[in-house]
C-alpha positions as CSV (number, residue, x, y, z in Angstrom):
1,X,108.4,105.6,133.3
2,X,111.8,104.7,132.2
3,X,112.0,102.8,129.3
4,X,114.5,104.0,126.6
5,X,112.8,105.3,123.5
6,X,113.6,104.6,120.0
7,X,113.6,106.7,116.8
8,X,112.9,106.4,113.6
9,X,112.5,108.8,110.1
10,X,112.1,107.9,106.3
11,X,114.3,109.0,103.5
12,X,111.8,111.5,102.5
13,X,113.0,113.0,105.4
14,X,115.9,114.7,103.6
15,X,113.8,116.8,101.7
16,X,115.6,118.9,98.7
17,X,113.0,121.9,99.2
18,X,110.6,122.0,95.9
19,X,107.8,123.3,97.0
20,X,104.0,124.4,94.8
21,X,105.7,127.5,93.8
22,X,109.3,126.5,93.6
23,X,112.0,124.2,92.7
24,X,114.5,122.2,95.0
25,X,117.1,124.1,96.6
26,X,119.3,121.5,97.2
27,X,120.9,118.8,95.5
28,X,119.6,115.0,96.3
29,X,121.3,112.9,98.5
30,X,122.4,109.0,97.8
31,X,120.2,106.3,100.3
32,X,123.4,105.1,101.4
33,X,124.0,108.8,102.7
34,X,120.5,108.7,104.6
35,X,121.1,105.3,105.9
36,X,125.0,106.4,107.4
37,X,123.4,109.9,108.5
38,X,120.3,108.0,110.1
39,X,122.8,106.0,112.4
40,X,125.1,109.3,112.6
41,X,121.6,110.9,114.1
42,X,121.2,108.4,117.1
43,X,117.9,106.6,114.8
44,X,117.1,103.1,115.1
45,X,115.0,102.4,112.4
46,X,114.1,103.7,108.6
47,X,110.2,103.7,107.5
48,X,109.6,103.2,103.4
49,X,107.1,104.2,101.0
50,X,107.0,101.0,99.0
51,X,109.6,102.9,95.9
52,X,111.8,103.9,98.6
53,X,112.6,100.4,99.0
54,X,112.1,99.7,95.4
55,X,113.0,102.3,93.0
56,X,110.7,102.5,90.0
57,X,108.5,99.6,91.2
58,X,105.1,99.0,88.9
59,X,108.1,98.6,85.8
60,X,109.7,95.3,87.6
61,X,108.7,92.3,88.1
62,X,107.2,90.9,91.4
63,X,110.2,88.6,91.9
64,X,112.4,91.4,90.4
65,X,110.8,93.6,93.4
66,X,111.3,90.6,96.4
67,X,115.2,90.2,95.6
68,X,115.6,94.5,95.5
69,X,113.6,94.0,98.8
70,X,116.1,91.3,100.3
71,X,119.3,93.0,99.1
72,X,117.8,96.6,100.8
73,X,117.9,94.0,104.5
74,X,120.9,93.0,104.0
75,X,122.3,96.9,103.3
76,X,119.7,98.0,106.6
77,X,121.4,94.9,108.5
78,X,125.1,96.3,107.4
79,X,124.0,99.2,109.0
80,X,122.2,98.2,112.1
81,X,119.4,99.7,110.9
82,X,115.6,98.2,110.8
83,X,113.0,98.5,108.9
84,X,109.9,99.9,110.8
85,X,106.9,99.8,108.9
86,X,106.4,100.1,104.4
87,X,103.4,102.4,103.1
88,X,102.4,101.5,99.3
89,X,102.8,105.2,97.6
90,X,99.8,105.2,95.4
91,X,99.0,108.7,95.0
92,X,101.8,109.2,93.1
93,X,100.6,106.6,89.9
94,X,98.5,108.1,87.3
95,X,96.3,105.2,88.2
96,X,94.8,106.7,91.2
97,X,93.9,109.9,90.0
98,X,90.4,109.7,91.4
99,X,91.2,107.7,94.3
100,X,92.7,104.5,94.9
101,X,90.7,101.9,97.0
102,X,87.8,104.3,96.4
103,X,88.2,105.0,92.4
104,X,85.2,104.8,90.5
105,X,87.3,102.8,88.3
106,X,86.9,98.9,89.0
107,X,90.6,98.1,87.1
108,X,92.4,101.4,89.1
109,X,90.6,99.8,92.5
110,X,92.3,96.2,91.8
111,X,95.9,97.9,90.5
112,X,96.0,99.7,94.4
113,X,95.3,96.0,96.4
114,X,97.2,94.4,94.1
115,X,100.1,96.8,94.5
116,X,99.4,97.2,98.3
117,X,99.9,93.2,98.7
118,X,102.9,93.3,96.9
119,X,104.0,96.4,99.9
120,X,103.1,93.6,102.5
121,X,105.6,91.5,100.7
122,X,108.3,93.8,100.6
123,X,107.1,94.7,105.0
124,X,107.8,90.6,104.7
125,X,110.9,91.1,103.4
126,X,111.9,93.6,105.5
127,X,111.0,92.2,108.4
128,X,108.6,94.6,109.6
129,X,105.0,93.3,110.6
130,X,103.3,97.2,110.0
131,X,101.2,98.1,106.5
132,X,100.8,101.9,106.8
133,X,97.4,103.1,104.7
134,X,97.9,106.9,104.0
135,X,94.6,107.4,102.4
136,X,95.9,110.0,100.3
137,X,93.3,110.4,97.0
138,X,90.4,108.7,99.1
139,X,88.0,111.6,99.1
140,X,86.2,113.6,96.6
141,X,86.1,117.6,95.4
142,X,83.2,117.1,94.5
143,X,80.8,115.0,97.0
144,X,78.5,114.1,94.4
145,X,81.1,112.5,92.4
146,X,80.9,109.1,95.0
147,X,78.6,107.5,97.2
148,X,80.6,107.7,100.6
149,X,78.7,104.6,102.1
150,X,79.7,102.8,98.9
151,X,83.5,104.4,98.9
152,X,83.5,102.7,102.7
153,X,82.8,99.3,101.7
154,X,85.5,99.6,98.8
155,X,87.7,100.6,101.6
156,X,86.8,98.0,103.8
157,X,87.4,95.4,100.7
158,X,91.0,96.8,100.6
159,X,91.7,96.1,103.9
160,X,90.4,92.7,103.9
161,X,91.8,91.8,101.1
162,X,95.2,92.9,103.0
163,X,94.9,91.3,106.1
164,X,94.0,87.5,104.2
165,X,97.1,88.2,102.3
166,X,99.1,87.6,105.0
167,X,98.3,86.4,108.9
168,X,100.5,88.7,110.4
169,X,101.0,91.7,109.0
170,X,98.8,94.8,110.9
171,X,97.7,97.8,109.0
172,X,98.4,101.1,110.7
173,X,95.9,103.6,109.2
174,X,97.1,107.1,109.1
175,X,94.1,109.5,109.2
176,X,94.1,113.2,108.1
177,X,91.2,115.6,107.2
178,X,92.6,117.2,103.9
179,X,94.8,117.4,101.2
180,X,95.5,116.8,98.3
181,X,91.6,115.8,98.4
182,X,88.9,118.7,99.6
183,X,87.5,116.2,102.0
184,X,88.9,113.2,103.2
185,X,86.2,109.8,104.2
186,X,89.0,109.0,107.0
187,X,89.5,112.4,108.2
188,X,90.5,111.7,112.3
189,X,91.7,108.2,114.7
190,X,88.2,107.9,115.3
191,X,87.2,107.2,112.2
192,X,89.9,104.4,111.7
193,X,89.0,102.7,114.4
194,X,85.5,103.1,113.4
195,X,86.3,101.4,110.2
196,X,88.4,99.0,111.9
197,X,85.6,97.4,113.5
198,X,83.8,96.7,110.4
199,X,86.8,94.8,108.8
200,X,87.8,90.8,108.9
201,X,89.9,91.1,111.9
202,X,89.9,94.4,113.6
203,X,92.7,93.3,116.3
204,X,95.0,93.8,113.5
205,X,93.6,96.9,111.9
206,X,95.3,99.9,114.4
207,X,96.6,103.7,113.6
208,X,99.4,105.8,113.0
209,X,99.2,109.3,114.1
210,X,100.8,112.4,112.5
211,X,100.7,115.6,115.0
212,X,100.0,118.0,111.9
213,X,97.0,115.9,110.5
214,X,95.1,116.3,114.2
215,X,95.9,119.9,114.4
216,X,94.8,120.3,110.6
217,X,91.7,118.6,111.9
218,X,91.0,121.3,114.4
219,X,91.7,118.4,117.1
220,X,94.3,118.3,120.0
221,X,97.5,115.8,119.1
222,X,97.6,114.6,122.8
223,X,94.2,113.5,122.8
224,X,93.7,111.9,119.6
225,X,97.0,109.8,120.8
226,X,95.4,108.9,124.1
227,X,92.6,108.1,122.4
228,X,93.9,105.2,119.8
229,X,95.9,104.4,122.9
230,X,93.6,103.6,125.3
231,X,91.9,101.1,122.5
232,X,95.7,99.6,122.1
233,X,95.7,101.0,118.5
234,X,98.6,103.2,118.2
235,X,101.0,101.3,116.6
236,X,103.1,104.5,115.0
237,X,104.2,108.0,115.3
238,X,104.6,111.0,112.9
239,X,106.0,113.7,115.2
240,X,106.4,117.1,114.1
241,X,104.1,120.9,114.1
242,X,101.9,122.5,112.2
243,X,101.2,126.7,112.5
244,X,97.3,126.2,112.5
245,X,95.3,125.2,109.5
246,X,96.7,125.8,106.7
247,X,98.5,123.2,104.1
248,X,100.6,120.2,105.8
249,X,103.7,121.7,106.7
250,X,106.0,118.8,108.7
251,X,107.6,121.8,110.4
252,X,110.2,120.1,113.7
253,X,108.6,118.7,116.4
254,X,107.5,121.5,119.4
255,X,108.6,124.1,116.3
256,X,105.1,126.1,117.1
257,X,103.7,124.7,120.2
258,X,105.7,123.5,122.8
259,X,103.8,123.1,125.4
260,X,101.2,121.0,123.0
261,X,104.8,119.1,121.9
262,X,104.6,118.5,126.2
263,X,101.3,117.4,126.2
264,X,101.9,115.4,123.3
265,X,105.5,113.1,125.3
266,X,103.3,113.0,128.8
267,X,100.7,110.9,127.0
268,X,103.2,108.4,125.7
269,X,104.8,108.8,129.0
270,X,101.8,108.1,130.7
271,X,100.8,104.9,128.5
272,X,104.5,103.6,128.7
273,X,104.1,103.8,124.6
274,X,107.0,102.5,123.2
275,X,108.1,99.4,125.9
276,X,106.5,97.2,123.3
277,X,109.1,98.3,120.7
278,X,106.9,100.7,119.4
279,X,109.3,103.8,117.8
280,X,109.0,107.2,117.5
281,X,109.1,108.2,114.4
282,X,109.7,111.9,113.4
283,X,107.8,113.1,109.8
284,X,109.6,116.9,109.6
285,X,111.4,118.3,106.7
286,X,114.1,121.2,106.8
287,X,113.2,124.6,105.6
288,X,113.3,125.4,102.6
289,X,116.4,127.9,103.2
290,X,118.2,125.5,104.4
291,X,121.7,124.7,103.5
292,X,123.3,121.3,102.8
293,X,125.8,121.2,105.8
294,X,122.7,121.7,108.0
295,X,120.8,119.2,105.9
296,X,119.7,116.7,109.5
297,X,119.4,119.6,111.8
298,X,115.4,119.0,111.1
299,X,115.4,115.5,112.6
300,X,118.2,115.9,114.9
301,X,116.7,119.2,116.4
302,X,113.1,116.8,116.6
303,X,114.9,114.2,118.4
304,X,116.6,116.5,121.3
305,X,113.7,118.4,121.6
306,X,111.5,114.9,121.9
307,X,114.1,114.1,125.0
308,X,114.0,117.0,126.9
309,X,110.2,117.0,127.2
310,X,110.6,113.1,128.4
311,X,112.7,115.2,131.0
312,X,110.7,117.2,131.9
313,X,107.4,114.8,131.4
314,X,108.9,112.6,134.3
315,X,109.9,115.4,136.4
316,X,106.8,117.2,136.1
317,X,105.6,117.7,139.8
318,X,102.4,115.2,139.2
319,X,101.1,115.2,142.7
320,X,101.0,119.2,142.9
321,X,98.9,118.9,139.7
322,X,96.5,116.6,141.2
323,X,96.2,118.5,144.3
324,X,94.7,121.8,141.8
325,X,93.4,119.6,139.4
326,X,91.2,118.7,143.2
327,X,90.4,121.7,143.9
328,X,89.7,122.7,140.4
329,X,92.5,125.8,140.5
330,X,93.3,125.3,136.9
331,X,94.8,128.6,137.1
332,X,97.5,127.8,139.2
333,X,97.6,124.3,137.0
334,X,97.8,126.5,134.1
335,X,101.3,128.5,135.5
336,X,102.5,125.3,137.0
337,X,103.0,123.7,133.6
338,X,104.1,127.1,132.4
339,X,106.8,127.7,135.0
340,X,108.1,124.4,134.3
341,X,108.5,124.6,130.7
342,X,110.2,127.6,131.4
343,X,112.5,126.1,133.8
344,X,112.0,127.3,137.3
């Protein structure tokens, strides 16, 4: 493979450290800092919540919301930055308390599609074709509380109602087991593309993956990839680590694992991900430690960590592999990947 990859983050990104038990430790930065820094970092493209593009959205007006949407292009276009993908941020609204798509509430349940076409709009806008569907609140603490057959076909509604909103825009569905609900009803990739078959036009109902919600999962990040890959489904990346299973922690990509962070570049390698202008897009914050001055070294550190394991991906000595894998020596497999990790 030899295609050039390209790289993406949100402004979320820039985290200022408040965390359950704690308040920020750092002092926000402007947008038009994240957007300068972004380029500054070697990034291509900027992904959005739907209120990163438009501050304080359910008090404006839809045509209030279009023209903040067309006036954020022409900053990102200043910039020579695009827009890859816009994600409606419902679990933040006190409407969605008990789930958006999936609320027992009919009015809350109309407030998330409406406010999720209105995010397709702004992708419009943008000039991004991808819908990313973080199903957040859709899940129960308590599992009698909702019929999950019943929160399935509310789901399904959403989406439909999404895709006839607009012919071209795709949804990339972003699975992950837990939290903030106790149970999630799309927990793993293959449950979305499960679901995806059951909606109004599956070819345009796909998957992002996030490294830390397979590994949360209990599931390998290499294979659910190859797995939404090999159905041409993975549409978008969140790259980063996760120390077991414990709360999401967004920690740099290959931070815990690097030889899963490997694993993780030779399946895109492998499946050329990314020569249809697919990016990668890195979802890591910095520690809470630290300091201003260092404020990127989260995404930067991702990024040059992302490129050396394309180096060594391609360099990789593939037909000594094959020749164990042949002879089924996975020991010597086993050291081989080791020793070139390692560098010899």
């Amino acid at each position: 493979m030899s295609h050039t990859y390209r790289f993406c983050a949100g402004p979320w990104n820039w985290s200022e450290g408040r965390d359950p038990y704690g308040p920020e430790t750092r002092p926000a930065q402007t947008f038009d800092w994240k957007l300068r820094e972004l380029k500054k970092l070697g990034f291509d493209a900027m992904m959005f919540h739907d209120d990163d593009a438009v501050p304080d959205i359910d008090t404006k007006t839809h045509a209030q919301v279009l023209a903040e949407a067309r006036e954020l292009k022409r900053r990102l276009d200043g910039e020579g930055i695009v827009a890859e993908m816009v994600a409606p941020r419902l679990w933040f609204s006190p409407r969605t308390v008990d789930g958006a798509y999936t609320s027992n509430n009919p009015a809350d349940r109309r407030y998330a599609i409406d406010r999720s076409l209105q995010s397709i709009d702004i992708a419009r806008e943008l000039g991004t074709d991808i819908l990313v569907l973080w199903l957040a609140r859709e899940g129960t603490y308590l599992r009698e509380a909702k019929r999950a057959g019943q929160a399935f076909d509310w789901l399904i509604e959403a989406f439909d109602a999404m895709l006839a909103h607009d012919p071209k825009i795709r949804l990339a569905i972003e699975p992950k087991p837990n939290e903030p609900m106790d149970h999630a009803y799309v927990p793993t990739i293959g449950h979305v593309l499960a679901i995806a078959t059951l909606t109004r036009d599956p070819a345009r109902t796909g998957a992002l993956i996030e490294t830390a919600h397979c590994i949360l999962a209990g599931l390998d990040p290499s294979d659910e990839m190859e797995f939404a890959l090999r159905f041409g489904k993975l549409w978008s990346l969140h790259l980063n680590d996760q120390n077991g299973l414990k709360y999401d922690q967004d920690k740099p990509f290959g931070s815990v694992s690097l030889r899963s962070a490997f694993d993780q570049v030779r399946t895109l390698e492998r499946w050329n991900y990314g020569a249809k202008g697919e990016y990668v897009c890195f979802d890591v914050h910095p520690f809470r430690t630290t300091a201003p001055g260092q404020w990127s070294a989260a995404l930067d550190n991702s990024r040059r960590t992302f490129l050396r394991l394309v180096e060594k991906a391609r360099t990789f000595d593939e037909t000594r592999a094959q020749e164990l894998i042949s002879k089924l020596d996975y020991q010597a497999l086993d050291q081989l990947v080791l020793e070139h990790l390692l560098g010899k």
